[in-house]
N, C-alpha and C positions, 0 to 999 in steps of 0.2 A: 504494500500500500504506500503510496504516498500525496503527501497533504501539500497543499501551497496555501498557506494565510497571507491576504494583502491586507495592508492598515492603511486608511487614505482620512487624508487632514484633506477637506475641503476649503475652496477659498473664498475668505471672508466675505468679499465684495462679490460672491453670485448668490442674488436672490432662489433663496431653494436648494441650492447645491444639495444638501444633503438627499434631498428626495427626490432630486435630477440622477442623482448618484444609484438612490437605488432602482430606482423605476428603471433605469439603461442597465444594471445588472441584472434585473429580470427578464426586462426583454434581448439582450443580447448575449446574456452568458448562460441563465438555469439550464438551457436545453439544449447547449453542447451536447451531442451525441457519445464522446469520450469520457464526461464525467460520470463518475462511480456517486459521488455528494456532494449536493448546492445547499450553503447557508450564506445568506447575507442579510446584515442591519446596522441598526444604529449603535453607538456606544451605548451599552448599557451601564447608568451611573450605578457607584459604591458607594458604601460608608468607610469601605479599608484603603488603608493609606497606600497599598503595594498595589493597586488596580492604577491602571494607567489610564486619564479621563481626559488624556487630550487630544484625542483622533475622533472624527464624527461617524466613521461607517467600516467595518471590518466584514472580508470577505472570507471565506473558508470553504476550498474545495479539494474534492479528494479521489484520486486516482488509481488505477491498478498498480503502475509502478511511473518511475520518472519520461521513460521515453513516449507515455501517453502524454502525461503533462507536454510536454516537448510538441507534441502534434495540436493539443488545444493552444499552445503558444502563438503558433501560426495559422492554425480555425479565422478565417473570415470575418466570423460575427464575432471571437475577440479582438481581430485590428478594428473591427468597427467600434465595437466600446471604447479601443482606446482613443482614435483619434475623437467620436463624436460624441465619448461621456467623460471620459477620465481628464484630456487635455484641458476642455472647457473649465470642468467644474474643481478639480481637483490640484490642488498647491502641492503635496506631497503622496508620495506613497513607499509604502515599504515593505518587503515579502521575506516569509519566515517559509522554505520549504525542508520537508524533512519527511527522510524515511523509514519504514518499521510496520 
């Protein structure tokens, strides 16, 4: 199995970003044909000090093994997110993949 987490800091000055963000992961990324599991949302706020509450929207998907990811890398409809969801809306992003 293997997982890719993106963390995206949306930017300040786009009205909605957040929900631009996720509506374009629904419609362009859940039904990639190679993904094994689609979670995407919002930060979910804590009370504990060690959660991290400064990223707006965390993506979490999960594959058979890395050379799948590799093929959803280059999938169509994720260049499309990226250029027409991620560019616009998003100031940062950052990916945790790991396998097991």
């Amino acid at each position: 199995m293997f997982s890719h987490v993106v963390i995206f800091w949306t930017k300040p000055d786009v009205a909605d970003a957040t929900e631009k963000l996720l509506a374009g992961a629904e419609e362009y990324l859940k039904d990639i044909p190679v993904l094994r599991h689609y979670h995407c949302g919002a930060m979910a706020g804590s009370h504990r000090d060690v959660v991290d509450q400064t990223y707006q929207v965390a993506l979490n998907l999960v594959f058979d093994d890395q050379a799948t990811q590799d093929v959803y890398q280059e999938h169509p409809r994720h260049l499309e997110f990226v250029e027409k969801v991620f560019k616009p809306n998003c100031g940062r992003g950052v990916v945790y993949d790991f396998a097991g």
